[in-house]
N, C-alpha and C positions, 0 to 999 in steps of 0.2 A: 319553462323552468328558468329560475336566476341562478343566474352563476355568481360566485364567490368571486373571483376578480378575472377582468377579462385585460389582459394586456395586449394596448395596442400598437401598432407603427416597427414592431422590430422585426430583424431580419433569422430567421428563424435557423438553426442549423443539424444537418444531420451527418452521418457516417460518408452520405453520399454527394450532397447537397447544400447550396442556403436558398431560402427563398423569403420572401416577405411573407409576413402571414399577423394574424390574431390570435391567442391564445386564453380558450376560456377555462377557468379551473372550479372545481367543487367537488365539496367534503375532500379536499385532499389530491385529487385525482385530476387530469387534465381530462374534459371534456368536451375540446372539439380544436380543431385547428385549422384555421380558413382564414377567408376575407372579413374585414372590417363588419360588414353589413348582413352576414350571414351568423355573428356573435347573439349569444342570446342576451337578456339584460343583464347586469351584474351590480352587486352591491360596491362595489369596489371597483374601478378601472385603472390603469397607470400607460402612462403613457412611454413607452420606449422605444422613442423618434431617436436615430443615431446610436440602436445599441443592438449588439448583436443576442439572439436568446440561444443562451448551449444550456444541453443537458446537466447535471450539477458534477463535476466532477468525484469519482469513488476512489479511493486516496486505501489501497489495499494493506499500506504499509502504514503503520504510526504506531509512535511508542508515549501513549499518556500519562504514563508513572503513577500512574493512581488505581489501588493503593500502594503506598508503603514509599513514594516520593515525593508528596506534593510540595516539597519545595521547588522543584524542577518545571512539575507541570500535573494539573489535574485535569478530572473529564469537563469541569467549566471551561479552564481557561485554553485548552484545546482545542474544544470543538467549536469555541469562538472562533480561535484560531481559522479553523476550515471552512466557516463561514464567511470569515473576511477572504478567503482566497478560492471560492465561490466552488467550494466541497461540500458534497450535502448526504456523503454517506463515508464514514469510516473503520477502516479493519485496525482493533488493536490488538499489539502483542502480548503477548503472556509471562514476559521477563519483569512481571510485578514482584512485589513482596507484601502477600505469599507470590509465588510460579502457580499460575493459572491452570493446576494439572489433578483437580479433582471436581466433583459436583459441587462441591458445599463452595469452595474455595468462589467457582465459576457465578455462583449462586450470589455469591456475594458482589463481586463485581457488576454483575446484571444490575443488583440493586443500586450501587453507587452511580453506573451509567446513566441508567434512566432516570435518575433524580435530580441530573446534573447537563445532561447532553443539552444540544443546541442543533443536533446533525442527527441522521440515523447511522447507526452502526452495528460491525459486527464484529464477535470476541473470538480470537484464535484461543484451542485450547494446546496445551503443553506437550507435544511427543515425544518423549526419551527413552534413558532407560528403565527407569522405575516407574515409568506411568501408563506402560500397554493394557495394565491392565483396569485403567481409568475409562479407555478409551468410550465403551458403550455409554458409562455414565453420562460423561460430559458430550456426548451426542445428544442425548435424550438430555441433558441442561442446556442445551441450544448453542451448540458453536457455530461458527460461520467455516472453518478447519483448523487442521492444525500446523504447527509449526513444532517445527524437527533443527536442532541446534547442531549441525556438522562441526562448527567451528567457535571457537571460545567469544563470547563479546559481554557488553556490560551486562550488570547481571550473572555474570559466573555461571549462567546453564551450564552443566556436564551433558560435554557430548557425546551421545551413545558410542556402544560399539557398531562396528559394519553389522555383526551377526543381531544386536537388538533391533537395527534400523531396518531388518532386512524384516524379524517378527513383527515390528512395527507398522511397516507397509501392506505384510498381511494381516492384519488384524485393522487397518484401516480400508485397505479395497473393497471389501465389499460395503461399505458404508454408504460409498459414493462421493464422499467427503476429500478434499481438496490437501497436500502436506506442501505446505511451504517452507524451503529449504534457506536456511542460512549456509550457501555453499562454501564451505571453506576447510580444509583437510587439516584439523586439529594440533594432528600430531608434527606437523610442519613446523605448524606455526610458533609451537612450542618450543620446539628444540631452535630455530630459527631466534626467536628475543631472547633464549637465555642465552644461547652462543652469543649474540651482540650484547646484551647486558653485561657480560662477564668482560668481552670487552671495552666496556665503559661507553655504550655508544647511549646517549638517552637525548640526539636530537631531533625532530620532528621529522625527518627523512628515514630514520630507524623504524619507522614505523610501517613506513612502505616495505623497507628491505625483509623487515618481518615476515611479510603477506604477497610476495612476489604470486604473478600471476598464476603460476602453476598449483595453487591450494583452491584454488577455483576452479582449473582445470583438472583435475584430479575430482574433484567433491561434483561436480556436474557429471561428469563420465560415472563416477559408481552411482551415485542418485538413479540416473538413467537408467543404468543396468538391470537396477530392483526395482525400478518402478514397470521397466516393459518386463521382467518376469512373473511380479504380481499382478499387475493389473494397475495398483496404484495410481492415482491422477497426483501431479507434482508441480508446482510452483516454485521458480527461481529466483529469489529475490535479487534486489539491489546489482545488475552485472554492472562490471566494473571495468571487463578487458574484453580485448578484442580475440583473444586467444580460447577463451570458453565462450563463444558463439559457434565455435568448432561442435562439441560435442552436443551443446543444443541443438542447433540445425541438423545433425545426422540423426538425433532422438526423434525430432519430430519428420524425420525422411520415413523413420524405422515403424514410426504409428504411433511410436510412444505416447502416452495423454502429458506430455509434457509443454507448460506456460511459463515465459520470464519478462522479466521486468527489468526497467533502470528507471536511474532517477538524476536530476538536472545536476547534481554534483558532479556525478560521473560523464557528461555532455557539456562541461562550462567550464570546469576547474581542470587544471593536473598539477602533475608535479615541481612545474617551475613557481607556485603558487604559495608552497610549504616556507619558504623565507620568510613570504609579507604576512603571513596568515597563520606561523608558529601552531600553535596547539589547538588551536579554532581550526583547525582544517583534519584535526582527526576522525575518523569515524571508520567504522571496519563494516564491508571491506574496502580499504583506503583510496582514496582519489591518486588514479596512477597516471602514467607518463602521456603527455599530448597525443601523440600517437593512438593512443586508445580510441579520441574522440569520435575521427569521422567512421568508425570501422563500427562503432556501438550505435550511432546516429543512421547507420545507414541498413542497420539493421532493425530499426523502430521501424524506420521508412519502409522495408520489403518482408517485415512478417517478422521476421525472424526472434524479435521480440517484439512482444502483445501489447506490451502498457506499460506507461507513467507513472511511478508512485513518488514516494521518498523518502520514505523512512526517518520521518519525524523521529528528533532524542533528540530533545531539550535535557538542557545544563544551566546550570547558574555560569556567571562570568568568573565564578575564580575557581570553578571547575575546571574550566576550559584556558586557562589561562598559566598554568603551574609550568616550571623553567621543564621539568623530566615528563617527557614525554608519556613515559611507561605510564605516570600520575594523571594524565590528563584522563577525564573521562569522555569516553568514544560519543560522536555524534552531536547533531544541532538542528533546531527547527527549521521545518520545510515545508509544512502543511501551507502556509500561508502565502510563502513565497512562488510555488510551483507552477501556478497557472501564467501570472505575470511573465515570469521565466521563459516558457515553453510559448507567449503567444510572443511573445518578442521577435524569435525565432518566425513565425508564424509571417509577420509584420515586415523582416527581411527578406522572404519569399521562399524561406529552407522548406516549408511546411504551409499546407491548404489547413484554414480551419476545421472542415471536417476531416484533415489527417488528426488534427488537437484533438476532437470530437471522440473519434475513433479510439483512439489509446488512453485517452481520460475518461472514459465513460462507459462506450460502447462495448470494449472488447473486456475491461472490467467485470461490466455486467453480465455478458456471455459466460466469462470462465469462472465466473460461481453463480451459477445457475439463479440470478435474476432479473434476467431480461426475458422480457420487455416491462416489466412491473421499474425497473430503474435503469437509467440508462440511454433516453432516448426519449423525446417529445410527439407523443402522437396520443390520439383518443385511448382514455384506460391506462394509462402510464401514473406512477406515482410523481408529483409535482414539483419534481425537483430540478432546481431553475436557476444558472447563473445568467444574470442580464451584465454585459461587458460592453465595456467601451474599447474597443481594439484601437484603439487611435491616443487613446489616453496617455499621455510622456509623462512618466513619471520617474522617483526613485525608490528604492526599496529601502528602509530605515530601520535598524534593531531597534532605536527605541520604540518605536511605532508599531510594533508586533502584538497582538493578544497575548500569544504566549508569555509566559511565566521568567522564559528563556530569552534575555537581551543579548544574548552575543550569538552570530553567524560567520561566514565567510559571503554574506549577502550587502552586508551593512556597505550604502552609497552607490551602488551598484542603478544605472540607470535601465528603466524596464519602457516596453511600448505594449501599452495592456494593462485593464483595472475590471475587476469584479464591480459595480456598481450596487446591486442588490445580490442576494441571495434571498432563493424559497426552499422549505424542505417541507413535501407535502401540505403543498400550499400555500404555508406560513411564512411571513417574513423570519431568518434567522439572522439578514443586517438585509437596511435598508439606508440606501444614501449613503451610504460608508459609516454608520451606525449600530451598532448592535440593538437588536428586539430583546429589550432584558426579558420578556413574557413568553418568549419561545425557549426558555430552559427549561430542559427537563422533558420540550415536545420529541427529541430526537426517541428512534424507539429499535431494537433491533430487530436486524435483517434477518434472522436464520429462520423465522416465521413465515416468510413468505421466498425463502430460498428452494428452488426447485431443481435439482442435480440430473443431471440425466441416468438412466440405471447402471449400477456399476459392473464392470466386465472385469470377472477376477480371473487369473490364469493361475494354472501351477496349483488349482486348490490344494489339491490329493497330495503333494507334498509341502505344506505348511506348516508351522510347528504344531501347530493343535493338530491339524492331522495323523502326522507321525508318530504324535504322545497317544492318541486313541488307537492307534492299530497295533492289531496283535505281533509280536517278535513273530519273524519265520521259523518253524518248526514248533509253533507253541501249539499246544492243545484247546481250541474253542470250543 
């Protein structure tokens, strides 16, 4: 057999290990992993003397604004994006325009993605309160899950009530399907920026005072509740504090199917940062006080949270840049930045690369059912491949971003760690620090080869469809 490209000389890395090795690929698919001389012939070789081979990082969080943004950022210039920062599968949200919260709506964006991607990816569909009863639809239109809006952010989702998100949860467990929570207690939050609006506060620190830890703390603890009452499987996104690692870690003591994430915002930045970095450091839920850091870092490190995302929200620079805070729009790209970031780290000795491995990829691929098809380089695996220079000193430049989106709180920032190439099933999606303009369009989604494990609902007999089909007591059957 010839193999499609055999890469040779690099040091190969797993959840558990590195080792030197060869790696052969065809039709897409990694087919064999060994020594130099046990490679079969191949059309194509490359040689990756001096570079580490990781799995391609799956980036669960990202907001591509397309449709109904592309000033901001589209599924091109995105998923370049995550190609230059050696991403080669991404989950986007659903706070489009339309709100990604029916078949047809979902139908459409499929079509935009795939006509445009660069990565493989998968679409969150919409969970609130007017859309439970979307839910079957947009399973069978192929979501990867859904996402449930606790707390207000860009986009103006309305956040259910406790009683819709409770319907919500049943009417999604037994799907098998995954709800990723934007944790934050709405009504807090609310009453919190008008009471400082009215006191005239609109500086970048208001922003914080708005969203104190306890709307996190609060929105994880009921999450929790209804997820181990239904059965529900739940997703945490973006933590932020070190104060809701509390009720995560008791969920997951409890059995609950509960998974969280942070993102290097929340591990690099706080709140002595909001001076130099005004309105470019907005994003909800806000980058809080130092303190936070080692308590959330040290919680990547012992389980406690699963994985690295980051919540890509790209903005124009004069989005991000208006004197009133309340004006500024939330968030800034990260897709591109996040690997560099987190191997730095890696580079100071805070972190083994297969800890990197593990939380960008590995544990990724596990909590939505796509491992071992992504996630991890061995025979049969799809060929998604960052080749890195971990040695690499470099800096990180807004202008020099993919993205659409020139302003961060990234910009000159020195990093040790560079994506060199990127493969997504096989293909080059940048090569030499280049983009494959021929790989657009090859990205393709996940939920076709998403395998959930079967869902375990609880509490059936009293769900709302339940209660609605059973007869009153004392009725006549």
């Amino acid at each position: 057999m010839i193999a499609d490209l055999v890469i040779h000389n690099g040091i190969v890395v797993s959840a558990d290990t590195t080792f030197p090795a060869s790696v052969a690929i065809k039709n897409g698919k990694i087919l064999a992993v060994g020594t130099a001389d046990s490679m079969p012939q191949a059309t194509e070789t490359l040689d990756a003397g001096g570079l580490h081979v990781l799995p391609g990082a799956i980036d669960v969080h990202v907001h591509f604004r397309d449709p109904g943004y592309p000033h901001k950022e589209d599924w091109e210039s995105g998923t370049a994006a995550a190609a230059f920062g050696g991403v080669t599968t991404v989950f986007d949200m659903p706070n489009t325009i339309p709100p990604t919260a029916n078949a047809e709506i979902l139908a459409a964006k499929h079509a935009i993605a795939s006509s445009k991607a660069y990565v493989d990816y998968g679409l969150y569909g919409l969970l609130g309160e007017d859309t439970i009863a979307q839910v079957p639809e947009l399973v069978d239109g192929g979501v990867i899950g859904f996402k449930l809006y606790m707390g207000n952010t860009f986009g103006k989702i309305p956040s259910p009530t406790t009683g819709a998100m409770l319907e919500a949860f049943e009417v999604v467990a037994p799907t098998g399907k995954r709800v990723s929570l934007h944790a934050e207690t709405n009504s807090i939050m609310e009453r919190r920026q008008a009471r400082l609006t009215a006191a005239g506060r609109s500086d970048p620190l208001a922003h914080l005072a708005a969203r104190p830890a306890v709307v996190a703390v609060e929105a994880v603890s009921r999450a929790a509740i209804l997820a181990e009452w239904t059965g529900a499987r739940i997703h945490v996104l973006h933590i932020s504090s070190a104060a809701e690692l509390l009720p995560l870690a008791a969920a997951k003591a409890r059995g609950v199917d509960i998974t969280g994430e942070t993102c290097p915002q929340y591990l690099f930045l706080s709140s002595d940062d909001y001076a130099r970095l005004g309105g470019i450091i907005r994003l909800n839920p806000p980058v809080r006080e130092q303190e936070n850091q080692a308590p959330i870092w040290n919680a990547l490190v012992d389980g406690t949270i699963d994985m690295i995302a980051t919540d890509h929200a790209p903005h124009t620079p004069e989005e991000k840049t208006r004197n009133d805070i309340w004006s500024v729009d939330c968030g800034f790209p990260g897709v591109e930045s996040q690997m560099p970031l987190m191997l730095t780290e890696v580079a100071a000795g805070r972190a083994s690369i297969s800890d990197y491995v593990r939380w960008s990829a590995v544990n990724p691929a596990k909590t939505w059912g796509l491992y071992p098809r992504k996630g991890v380089i061995q025979p049969g695996a799809d060929a998604d491949i960052a080749l890195v220079d971990l040695t690499r000193q470099w800096a990180l430049q807004d202008s020099q971003l993919q993205s659409r989106s020139k302003i961060s709180p990234w910009d000159g920032r020195k990093v040790c760690g560079l994506p060199i190439h990127t493969l997504v099933r096989g293909r080059f999606a940048m090569k030499n620090r280049e983009l494959v303009p021929a790989t657009k369009g090859w990205g393709r989604s996940v939920h076709t080869i998403q395998a959930m494990p079967p869902a375990v609902v609880r509490n059936a007999d009293q769900t709302m469809q339940a209660v609605l089909k059973a007869p009153a007591r004392g009725a006549v059957t």
